[in-house]
C-alpha positions, 0 to 999 in steps of 0.5 A: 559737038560741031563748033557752032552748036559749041558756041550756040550752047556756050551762048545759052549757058552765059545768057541764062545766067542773065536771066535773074540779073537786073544788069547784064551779066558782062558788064564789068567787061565793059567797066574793065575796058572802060578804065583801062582806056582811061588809063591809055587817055591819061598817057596821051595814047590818043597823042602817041599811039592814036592807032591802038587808042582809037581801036579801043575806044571804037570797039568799046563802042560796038561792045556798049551798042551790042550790050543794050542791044541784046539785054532790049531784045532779051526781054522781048524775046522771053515775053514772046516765048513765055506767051507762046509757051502758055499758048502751046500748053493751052492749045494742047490740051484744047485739043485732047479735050476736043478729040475725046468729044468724038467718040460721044457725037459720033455715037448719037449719029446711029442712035438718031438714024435708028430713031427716024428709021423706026418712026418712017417704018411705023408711018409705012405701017400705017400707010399700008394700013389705010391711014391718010397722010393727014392722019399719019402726020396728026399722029407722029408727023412731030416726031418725024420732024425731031427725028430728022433733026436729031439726024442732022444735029448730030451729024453736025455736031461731029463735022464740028467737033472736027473742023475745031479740032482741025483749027486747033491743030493749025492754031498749036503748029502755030504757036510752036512756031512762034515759040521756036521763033522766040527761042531763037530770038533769045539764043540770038541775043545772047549770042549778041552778048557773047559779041558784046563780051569779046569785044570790051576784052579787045577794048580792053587789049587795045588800051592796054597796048595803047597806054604800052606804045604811049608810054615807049614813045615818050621814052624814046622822045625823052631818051632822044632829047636827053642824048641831044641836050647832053651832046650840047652842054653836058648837062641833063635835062630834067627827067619827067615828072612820073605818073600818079600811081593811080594814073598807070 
C-alpha cells in the first residue's frame, strides 16, 4: 500500500473512533503536553531554555487550533454526507421506479395509433359510401378527436417519463458527487487530527527537552557559583532549595 493511501487509511481508522465520542479522540494528547509545559514553566524553561519553551508552547498552539478546527468540520462533514447519502438512496430508487414506467407508456403508443387508424379507415369507408363530412363527423367525429389525443398523450407520456429519468440521472450523479465531496471532507478532518495529535506529542517533547535544558543551566550556574564562591572563602554556598515532587 502506497504511503499516502497508508496514511489516509490510518486517518480514517482514528477518526472514526471519533465518531461516538462527545470530545476528541486526541485530547489527552493535548492534556499531556499541556502538563509537561507546565512542568517545563515551573523550571523557568521560559528563562533558560526559552528556545525549546517557546517551540512547545507554539506547537501546542497549532495542536489546539487543529484539534477545534477538525472536530467543527467533522460535524459538518457527516451531516453533509448523511444527507447525500439519503439523496442517493432516494434518487436511486426514483429512477428504477421511473425506468419501469417505460414499457407501459411506450405500450399505449401503438394501441392509441391502431385505435385512430381504424376510426380514419371506418371515415373513408363512409366517404367512399356517399356520406358528407357533416355527417361523417355527426357520426364519429368525437371519437376521432379522443383517438388523436390518445395518440398525442400517449406519446407525450413516454417523451416525459424519459425526460425525468434523464433529470434523475443528473440529480443522482449529483448527489454522488456531493457525497464524494463529503467523504473527502471528512478524511480530510480527520487527517487534520492526526495533525493535531502529532503536534501536542512534539509539544510534549519540546517541554520535556525544555524543562531538561533549564534544569542543566541552572546546574552549571549553581556549579559555577559554587566553585567561585569556594575559591574565595572556602566555604559553600548554600545549595538550592529542590523542587516540589509535583513540580518536576
Amino acid at each position: 500500500m502506497p504511503a499516502l493511501h497508508r496514511g489516509a487509511a490510518l486517518a480514517a481508522v482514528v477518526f472514526g473512533a471519533a465518531l461516538g465520542c462527545a470530545t476528541s479522540p486526541i485530547h489527552d494528547h493535548i492534556e499531556k503536553a499541556e502538563a509537561q509545559i507546565s512542568k517545563a514553566r515551573r523550571a523557568r524553561a521560559d528563562h533558560y531554555a526559552s528556545e525549546n519553551y517557546e517551540q512547545a508552547v507554539s506547537a501546542l498552539d497549532r495542536a489546539r487550533d487543529a484539534e477545534g478546527a477538525a472536530m467543527s468540520e467533522r460535524s459538518v462533514a457527516e451531516t453533509a454526507r448523511k444527507r447525500a447519502e439519503a439523496d442517493v438512496d432516494a434518487l436511486a430508487a426514483a429512477l428504477v421506479a421511473r425506468r419501469a414506467d417505460i414499457p407501459e407508456a411506450e405500450g399505449k403508443v401503438p394501441a392509441a395509433e391502431f385505435r385512430l387508424a381504424q376510426l380514419r379507415s371506418r371515415a373513408e369507408g363512409m366517404r367512399r359510401k356517399g356520406l358528407t363530412s357533416t355527417e361523417i363527423d355527426r357520426a364519429i367525429g368525437a371519437d376521432l378527436i379522443i383517438a388523436g389525443c390518445d395518440v398525442q398523450c400517449s406519446k407525450a407520456g413516454v417523451a416525459t417519463i424519459r425526460s425525468d429519468i434523464a433529470l434523475l440521472e443528473l440529480e443522482l450523479e449529483a448527489a454522488k458527487r456531493r457525497l464524494d465531496s463529503a467523504s473527502q471532507q471528512y478524511d480530510m478532518a480527520g487527517q487534520r487530527l492526526l495533525l493535531a495529535k502529532d503536534l501536542a506529542q512534539t509539544a510534549a517533547a519540546e517541554g520535556t527537552s525544555a524543562e531538561a535544558r533549564s534544569l542543566a543551566v541552572q546546574k552549571e550556574h549553581y556549579e559555577a557559583a559554587l566553585g567561585g564562591v569556594g575559591a574565595q572563602s572556602g566555604g559553600l554556598p548554600p545549595a538550592p532549595e529542590p523542587m516540589a515532587a509535583g513540580e518536576r
